[in-house]
ChimeraX commands (.cxc) that place a marker at each C-alpha (Angstrom):
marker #1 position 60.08,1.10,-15.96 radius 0.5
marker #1 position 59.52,-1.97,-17.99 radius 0.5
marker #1 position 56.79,-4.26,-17.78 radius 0.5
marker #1 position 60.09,-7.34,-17.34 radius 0.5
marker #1 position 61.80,-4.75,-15.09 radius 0.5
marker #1 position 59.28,-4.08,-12.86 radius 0.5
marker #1 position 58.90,-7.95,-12.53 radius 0.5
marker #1 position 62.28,-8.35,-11.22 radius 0.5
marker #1 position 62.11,-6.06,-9.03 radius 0.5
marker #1 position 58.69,-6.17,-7.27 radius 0.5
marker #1 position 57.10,-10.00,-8.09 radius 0.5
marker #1 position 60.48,-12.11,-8.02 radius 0.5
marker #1 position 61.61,-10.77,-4.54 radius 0.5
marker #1 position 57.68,-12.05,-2.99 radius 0.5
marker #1 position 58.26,-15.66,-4.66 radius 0.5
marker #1 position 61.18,-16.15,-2.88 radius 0.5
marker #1 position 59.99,-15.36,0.30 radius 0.5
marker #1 position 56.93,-17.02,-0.33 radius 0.5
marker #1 position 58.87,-20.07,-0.90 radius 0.5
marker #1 position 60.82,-19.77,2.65 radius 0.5
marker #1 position 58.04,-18.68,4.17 radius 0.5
marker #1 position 56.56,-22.10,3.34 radius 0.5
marker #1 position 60.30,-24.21,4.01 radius 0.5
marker #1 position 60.23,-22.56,7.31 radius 0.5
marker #1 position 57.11,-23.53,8.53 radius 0.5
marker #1 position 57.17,-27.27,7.35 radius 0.5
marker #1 position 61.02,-27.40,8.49 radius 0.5
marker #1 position 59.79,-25.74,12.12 radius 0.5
marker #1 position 56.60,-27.84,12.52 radius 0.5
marker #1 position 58.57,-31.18,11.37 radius 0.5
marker #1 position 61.20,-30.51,14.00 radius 0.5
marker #1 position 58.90,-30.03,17.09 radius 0.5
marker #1 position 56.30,-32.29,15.88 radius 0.5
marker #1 position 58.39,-34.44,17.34 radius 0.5
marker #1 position 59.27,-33.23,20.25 radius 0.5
marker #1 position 55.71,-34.41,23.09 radius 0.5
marker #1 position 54.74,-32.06,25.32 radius 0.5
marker #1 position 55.54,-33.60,29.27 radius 0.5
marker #1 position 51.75,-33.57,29.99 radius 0.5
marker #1 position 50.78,-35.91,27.15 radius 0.5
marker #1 position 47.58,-33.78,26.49 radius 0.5
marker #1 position 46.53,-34.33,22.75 radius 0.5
marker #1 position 45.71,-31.11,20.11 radius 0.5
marker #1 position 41.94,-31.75,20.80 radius 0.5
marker #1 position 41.93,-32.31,24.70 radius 0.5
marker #1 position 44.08,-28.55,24.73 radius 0.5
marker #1 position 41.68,-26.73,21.94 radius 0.5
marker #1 position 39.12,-28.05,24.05 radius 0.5
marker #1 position 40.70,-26.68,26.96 radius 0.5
marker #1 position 41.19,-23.43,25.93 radius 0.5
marker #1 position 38.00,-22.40,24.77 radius 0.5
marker #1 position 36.20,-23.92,27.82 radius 0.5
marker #1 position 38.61,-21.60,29.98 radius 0.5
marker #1 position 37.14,-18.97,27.92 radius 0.5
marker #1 position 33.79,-19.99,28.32 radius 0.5
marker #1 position 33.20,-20.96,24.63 radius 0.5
marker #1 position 30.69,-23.30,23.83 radius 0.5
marker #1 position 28.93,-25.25,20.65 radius 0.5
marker #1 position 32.00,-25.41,18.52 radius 0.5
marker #1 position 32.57,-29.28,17.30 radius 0.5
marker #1 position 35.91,-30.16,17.51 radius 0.5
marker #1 position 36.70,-32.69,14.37 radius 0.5
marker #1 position 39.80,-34.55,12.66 radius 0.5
marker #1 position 40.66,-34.04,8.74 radius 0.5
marker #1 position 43.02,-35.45,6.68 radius 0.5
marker #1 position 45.91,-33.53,4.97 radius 0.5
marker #1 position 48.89,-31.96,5.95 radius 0.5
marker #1 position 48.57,-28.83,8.33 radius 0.5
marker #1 position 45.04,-28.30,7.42 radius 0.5
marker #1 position 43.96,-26.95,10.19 radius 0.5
marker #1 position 41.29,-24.29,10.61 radius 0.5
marker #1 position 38.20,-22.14,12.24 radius 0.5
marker #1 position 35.18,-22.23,10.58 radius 0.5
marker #1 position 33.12,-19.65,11.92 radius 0.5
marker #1 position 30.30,-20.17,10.09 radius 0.5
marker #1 position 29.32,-23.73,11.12 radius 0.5
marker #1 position 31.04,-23.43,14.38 radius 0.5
marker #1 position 33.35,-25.76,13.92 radius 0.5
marker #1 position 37.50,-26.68,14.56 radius 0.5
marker #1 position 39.09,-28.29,12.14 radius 0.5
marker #1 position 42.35,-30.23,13.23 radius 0.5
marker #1 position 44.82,-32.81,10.96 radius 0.5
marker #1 position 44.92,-35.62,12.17 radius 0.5
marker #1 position 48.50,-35.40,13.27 radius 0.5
marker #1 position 47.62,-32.64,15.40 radius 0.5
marker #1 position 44.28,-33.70,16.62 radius 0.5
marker #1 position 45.58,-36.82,18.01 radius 0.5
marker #1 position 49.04,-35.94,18.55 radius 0.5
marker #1 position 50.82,-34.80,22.33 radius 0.5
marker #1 position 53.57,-32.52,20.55 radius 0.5
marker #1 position 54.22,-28.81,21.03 radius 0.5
marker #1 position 53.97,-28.13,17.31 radius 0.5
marker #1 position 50.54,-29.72,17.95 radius 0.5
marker #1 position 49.42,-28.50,20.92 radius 0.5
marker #1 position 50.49,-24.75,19.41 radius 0.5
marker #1 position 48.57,-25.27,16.39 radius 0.5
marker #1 position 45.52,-26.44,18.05 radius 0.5
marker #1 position 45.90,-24.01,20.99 radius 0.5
marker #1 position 46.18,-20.85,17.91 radius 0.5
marker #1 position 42.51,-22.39,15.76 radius 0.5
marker #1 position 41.03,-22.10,19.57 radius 0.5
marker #1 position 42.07,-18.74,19.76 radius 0.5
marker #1 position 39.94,-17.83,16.33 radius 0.5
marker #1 position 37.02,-19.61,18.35 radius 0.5
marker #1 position 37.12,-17.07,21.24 radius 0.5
marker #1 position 37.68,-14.12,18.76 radius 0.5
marker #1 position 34.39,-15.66,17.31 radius 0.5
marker #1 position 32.84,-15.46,20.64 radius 0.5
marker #1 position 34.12,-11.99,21.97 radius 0.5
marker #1 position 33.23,-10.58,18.80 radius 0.5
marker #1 position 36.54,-9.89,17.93 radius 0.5
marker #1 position 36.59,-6.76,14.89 radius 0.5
marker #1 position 39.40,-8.04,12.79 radius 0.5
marker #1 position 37.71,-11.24,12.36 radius 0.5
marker #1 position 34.33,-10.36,11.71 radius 0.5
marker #1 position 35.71,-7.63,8.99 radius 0.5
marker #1 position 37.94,-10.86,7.65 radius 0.5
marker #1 position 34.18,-12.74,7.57 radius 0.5
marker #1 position 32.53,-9.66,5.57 radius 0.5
marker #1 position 35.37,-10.13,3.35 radius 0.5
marker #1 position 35.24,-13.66,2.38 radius 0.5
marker #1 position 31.91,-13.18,-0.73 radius 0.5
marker #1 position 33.72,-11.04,-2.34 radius 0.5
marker #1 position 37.33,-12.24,-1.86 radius 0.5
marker #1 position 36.22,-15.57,-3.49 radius 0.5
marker #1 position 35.06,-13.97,-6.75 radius 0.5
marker #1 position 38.17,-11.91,-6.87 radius 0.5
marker #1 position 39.93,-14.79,-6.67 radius 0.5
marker #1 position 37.92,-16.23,-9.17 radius 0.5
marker #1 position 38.73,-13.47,-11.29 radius 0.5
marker #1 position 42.23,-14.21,-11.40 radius 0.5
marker #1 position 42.68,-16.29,-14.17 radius 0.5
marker #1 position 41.10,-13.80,-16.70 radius 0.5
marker #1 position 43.90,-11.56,-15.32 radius 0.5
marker #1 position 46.72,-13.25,-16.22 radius 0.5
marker #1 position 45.53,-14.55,-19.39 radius 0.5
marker #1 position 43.88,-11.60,-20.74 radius 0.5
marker #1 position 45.58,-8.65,-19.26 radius 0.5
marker #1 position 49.48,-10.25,-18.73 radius 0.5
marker #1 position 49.54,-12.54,-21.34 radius 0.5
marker #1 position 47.79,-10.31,-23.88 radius 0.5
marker #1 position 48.53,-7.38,-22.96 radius 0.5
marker #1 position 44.53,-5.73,-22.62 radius 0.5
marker #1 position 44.18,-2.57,-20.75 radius 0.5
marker #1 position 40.66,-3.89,-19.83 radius 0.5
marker #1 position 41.91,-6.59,-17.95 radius 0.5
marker #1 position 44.86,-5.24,-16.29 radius 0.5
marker #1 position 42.48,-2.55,-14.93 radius 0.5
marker #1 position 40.43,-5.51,-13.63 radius 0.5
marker #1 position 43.56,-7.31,-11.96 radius 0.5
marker #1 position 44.58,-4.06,-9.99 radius 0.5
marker #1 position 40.95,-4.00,-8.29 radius 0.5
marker #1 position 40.96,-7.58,-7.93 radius 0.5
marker #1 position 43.85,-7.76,-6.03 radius 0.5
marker #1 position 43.10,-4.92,-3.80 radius 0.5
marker #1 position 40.22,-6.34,-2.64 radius 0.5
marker #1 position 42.86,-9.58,-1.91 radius 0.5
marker #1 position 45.29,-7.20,-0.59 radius 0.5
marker #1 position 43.01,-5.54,1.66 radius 0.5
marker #1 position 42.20,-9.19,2.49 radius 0.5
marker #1 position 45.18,-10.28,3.41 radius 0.5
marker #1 position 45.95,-7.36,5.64 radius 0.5
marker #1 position 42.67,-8.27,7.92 radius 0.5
marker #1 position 44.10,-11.68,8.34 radius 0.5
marker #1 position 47.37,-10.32,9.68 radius 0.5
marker #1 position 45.98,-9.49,13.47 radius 0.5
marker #1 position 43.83,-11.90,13.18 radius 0.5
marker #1 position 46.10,-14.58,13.16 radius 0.5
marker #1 position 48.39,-12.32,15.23 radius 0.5
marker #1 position 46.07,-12.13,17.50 radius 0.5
marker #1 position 44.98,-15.99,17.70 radius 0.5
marker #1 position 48.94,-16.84,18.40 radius 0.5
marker #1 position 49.00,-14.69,21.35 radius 0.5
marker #1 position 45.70,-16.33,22.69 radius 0.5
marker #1 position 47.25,-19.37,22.23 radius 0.5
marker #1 position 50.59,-18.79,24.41 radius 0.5
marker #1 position 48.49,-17.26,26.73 radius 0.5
marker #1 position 45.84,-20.21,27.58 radius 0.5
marker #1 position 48.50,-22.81,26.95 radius 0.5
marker #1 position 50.83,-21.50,30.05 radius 0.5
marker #1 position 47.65,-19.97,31.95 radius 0.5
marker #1 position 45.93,-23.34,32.10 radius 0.5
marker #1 position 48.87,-25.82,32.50 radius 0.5
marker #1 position 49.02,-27.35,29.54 radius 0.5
marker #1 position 52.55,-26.95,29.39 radius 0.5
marker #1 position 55.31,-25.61,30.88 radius 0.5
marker #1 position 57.25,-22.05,30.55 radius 0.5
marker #1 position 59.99,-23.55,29.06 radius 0.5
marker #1 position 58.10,-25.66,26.60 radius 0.5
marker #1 position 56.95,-22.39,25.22 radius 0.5
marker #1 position 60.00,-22.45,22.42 radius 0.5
marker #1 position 58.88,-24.96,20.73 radius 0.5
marker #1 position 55.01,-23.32,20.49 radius 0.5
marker #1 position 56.42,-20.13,19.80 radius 0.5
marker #1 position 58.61,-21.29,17.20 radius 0.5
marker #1 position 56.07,-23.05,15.29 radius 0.5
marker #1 position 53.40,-20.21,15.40 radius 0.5
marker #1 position 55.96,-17.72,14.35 radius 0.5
marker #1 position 57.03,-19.49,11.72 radius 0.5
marker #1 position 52.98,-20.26,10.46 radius 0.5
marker #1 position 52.37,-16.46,11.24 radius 0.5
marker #1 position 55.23,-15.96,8.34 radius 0.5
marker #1 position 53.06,-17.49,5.63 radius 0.5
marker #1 position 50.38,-15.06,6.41 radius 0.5
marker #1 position 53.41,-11.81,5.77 radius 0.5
marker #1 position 54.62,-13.38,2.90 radius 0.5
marker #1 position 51.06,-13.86,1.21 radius 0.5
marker #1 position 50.30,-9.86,2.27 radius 0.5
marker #1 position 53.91,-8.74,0.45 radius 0.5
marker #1 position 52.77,-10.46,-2.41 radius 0.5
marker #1 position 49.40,-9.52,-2.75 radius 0.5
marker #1 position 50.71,-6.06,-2.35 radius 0.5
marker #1 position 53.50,-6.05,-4.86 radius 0.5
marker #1 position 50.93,-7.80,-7.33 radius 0.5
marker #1 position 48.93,-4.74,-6.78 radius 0.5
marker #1 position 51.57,-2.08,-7.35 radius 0.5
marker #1 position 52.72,-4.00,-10.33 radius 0.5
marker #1 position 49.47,-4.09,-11.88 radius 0.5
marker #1 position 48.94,-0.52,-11.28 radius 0.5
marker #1 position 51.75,0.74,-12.51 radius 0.5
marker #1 position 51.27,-1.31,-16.11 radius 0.5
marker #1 position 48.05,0.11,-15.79 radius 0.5
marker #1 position 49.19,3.93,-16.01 radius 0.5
marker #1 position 52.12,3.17,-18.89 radius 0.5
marker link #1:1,2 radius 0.2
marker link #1:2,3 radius 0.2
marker link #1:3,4 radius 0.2
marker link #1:4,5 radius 0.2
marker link #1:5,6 radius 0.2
marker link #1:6,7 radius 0.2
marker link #1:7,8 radius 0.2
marker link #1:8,9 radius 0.2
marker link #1:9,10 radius 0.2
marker link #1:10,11 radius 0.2
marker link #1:11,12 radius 0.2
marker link #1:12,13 radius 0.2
marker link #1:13,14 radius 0.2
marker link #1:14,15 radius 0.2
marker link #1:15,16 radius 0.2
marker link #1:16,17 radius 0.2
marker link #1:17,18 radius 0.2
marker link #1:18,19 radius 0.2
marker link #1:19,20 radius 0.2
marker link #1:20,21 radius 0.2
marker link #1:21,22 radius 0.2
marker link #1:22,23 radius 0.2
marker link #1:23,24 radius 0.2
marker link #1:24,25 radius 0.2
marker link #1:25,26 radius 0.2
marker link #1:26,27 radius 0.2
marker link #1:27,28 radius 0.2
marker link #1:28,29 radius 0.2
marker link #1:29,30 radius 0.2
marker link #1:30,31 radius 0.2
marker link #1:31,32 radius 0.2
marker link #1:32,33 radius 0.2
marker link #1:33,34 radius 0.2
marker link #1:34,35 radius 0.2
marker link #1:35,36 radius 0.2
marker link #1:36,37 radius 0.2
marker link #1:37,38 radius 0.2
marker link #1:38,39 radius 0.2
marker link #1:39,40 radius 0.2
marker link #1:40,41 radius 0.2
marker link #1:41,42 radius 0.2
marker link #1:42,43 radius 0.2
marker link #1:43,44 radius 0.2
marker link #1:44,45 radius 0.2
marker link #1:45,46 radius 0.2
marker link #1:46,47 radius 0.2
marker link #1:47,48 radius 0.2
marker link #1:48,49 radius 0.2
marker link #1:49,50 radius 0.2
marker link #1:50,51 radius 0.2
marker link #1:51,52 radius 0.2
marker link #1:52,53 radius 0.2
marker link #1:53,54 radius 0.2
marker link #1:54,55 radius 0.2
marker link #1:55,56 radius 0.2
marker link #1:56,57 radius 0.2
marker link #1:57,58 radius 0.2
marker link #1:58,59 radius 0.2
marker link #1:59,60 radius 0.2
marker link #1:60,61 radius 0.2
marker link #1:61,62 radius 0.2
marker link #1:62,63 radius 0.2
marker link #1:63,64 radius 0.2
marker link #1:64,65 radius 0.2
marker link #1:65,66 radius 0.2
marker link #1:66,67 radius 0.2
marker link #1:67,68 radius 0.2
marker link #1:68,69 radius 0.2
marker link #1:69,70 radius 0.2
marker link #1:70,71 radius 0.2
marker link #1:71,72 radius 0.2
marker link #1:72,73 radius 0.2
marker link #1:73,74 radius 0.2
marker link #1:74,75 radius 0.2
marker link #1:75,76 radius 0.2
marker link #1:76,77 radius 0.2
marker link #1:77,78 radius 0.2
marker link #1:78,79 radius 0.2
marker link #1:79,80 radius 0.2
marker link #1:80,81 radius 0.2
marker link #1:81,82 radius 0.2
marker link #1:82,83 radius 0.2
marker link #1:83,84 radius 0.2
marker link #1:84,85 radius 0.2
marker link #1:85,86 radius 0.2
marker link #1:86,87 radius 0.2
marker link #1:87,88 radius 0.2
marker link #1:88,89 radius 0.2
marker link #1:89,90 radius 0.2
marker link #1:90,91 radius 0.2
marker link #1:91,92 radius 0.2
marker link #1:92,93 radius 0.2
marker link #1:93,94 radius 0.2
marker link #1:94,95 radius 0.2
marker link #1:95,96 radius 0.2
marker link #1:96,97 radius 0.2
marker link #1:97,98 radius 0.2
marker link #1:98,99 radius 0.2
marker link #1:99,100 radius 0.2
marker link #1:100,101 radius 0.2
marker link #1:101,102 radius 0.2
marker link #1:102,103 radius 0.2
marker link #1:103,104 radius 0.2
marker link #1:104,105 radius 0.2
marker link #1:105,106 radius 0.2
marker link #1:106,107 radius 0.2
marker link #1:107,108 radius 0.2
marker link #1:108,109 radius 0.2
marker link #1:109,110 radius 0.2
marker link #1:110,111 radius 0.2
marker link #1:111,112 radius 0.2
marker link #1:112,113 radius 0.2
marker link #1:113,114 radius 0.2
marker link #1:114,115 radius 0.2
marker link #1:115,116 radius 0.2
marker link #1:116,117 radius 0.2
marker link #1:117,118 radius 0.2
marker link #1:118,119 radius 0.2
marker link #1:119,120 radius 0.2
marker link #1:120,121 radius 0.2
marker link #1:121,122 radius 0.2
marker link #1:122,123 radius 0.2
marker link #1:123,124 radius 0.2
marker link #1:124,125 radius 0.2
marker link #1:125,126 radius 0.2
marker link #1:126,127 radius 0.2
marker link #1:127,128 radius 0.2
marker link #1:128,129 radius 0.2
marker link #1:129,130 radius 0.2
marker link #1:130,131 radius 0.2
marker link #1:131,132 radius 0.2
marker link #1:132,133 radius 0.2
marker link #1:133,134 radius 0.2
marker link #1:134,135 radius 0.2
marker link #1:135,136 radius 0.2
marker link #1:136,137 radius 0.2
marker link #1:137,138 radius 0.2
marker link #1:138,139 radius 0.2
marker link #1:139,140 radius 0.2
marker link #1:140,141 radius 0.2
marker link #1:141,142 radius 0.2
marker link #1:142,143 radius 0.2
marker link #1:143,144 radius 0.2
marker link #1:144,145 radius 0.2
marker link #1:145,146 radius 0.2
marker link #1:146,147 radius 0.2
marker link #1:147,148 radius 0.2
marker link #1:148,149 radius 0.2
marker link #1:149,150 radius 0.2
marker link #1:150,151 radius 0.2
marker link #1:151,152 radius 0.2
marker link #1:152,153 radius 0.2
marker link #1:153,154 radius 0.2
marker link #1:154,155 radius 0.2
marker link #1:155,156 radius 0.2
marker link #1:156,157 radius 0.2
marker link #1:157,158 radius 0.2
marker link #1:158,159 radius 0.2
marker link #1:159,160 radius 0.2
marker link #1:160,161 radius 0.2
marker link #1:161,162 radius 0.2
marker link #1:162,163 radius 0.2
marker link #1:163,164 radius 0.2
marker link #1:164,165 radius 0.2
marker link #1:165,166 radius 0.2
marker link #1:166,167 radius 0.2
marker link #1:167,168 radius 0.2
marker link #1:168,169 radius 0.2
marker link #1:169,170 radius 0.2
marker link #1:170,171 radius 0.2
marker link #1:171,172 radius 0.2
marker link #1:172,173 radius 0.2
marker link #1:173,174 radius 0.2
marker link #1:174,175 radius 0.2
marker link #1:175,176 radius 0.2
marker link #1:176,177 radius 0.2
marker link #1:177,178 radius 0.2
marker link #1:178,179 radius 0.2
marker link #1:179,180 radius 0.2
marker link #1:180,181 radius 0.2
marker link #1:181,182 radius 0.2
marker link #1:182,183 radius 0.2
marker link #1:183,184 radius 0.2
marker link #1:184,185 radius 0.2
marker link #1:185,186 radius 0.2
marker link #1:186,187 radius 0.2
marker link #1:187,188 radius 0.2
marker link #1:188,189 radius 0.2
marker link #1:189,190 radius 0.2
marker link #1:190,191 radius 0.2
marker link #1:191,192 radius 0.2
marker link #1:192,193 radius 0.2
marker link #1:193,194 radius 0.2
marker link #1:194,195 radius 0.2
marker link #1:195,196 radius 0.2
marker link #1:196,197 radius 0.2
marker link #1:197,198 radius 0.2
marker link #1:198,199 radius 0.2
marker link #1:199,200 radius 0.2
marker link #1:200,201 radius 0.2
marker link #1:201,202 radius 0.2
marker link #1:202,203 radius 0.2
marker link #1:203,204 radius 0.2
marker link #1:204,205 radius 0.2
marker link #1:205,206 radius 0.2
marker link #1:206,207 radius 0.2
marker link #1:207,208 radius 0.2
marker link #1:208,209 radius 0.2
marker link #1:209,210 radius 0.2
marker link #1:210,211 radius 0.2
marker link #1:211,212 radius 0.2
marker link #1:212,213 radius 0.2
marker link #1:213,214 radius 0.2
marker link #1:214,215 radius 0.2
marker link #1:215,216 radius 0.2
marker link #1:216,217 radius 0.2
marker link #1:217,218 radius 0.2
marker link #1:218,219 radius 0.2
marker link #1:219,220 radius 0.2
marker link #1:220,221 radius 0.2
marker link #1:221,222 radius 0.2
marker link #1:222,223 radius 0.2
marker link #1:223,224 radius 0.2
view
């Protein structure tokens, strides 16, 4: 096949659901951001919550700015909430924060998928950093060299990205879980937490697809 054709058919069809991957989550979230959880509990008293129910312990709990920024950092044992979500009562923010406390407890039950997602980071970065030389050298211009270079590079991302599947699988269920289990909310508040993770959980599919249709692409320009 053509280097165009094979475009078409393997990159174009992962943009597209990249981009609804990324309409549905901010359309989801928007829509039961707004909708506050009957126990008024904010995204840090319920990520605080949870891991205390699971007996985890020396992880700060800070705000950030931005938009769904939200994270684990397992290395300096810290959650990182937006402050929407940090200070806010919702579902979409009590799910969120209720899903980066489920990383924490992976942290602390030594959860596999995680730690092989932590072994991966060194050299994900400097594949990533590698990406530019890719596409200018090898796509652009057309050298062997550097399309051979873009297939391992985005192995190493696509093996990346397939950790980070049950991880954040994983962290989603944790969440439902400990939000029901403890009392944060009710049963049937759990659509609107569900909703929002499954739509976030999306992002992380879409961003495997692509890494993985990058990959065969590359390849097979590799072996014309």
């Amino acid at each position: 096949m053509e280097g165009m054709t094979l475009f078409l058919v393997l990159i174009v069809p992962t943009i597209i659901l990249g981009v609804y991957a990324q309409h549905k989550v901010t359309s989801t979230y928007n829509k039961w951001v707004k909708v506050p959880s009957r126990g008024g509990i904010t995204g840090r008293e319920a990520a605080d919550a949870v891991m205390r129910k699971a007996g985890v312990s020396g992880v700060d709990i800070i705000e950030t700015g931005g938009h769904l920024t939200d994270h684990y950092d397992p290395i300096h044992k810290r959650l990182v909430l937006s402050s929407e979500n940090f200070h806010g009562t919702s579902l979409a923010a009590l799910g969120v924060a209720a899903h980066e406390a489920g990383h924490a407890i992976q942290h602390k039950v030594g959860y596999k998928a995680l730690k092989a997602r932590m072994a991966l980071v060194p050299v994900t970065g400097i594949a990533s950093q590698m990406l530019p030389f890719v596409i200018i050298g090898g796509l652009v211009f057309n050298m062997l060299g550097l399309i051979q270079l873009g297939v391992l590079v985005y192995l190493v991302l696509t093996v990346f990205q397939l950790v980070t599947l049950p991880v954040e699988f994983d962290a989603s269920r944790r969440a439902k879980q400990e939000l029901v289990g403890i009392g944060i909310i009710d049963q049937d508040e759990m659509v609107g937490v569900s909703k929002t993770l499954n739509a976030a959980a999306l992002t992380y599919v879409a961003a495997f697809v692509s890494s993985l249709a990058n990959l065969v692409w590359l390849f097979l320009l590799s072996r014309r």
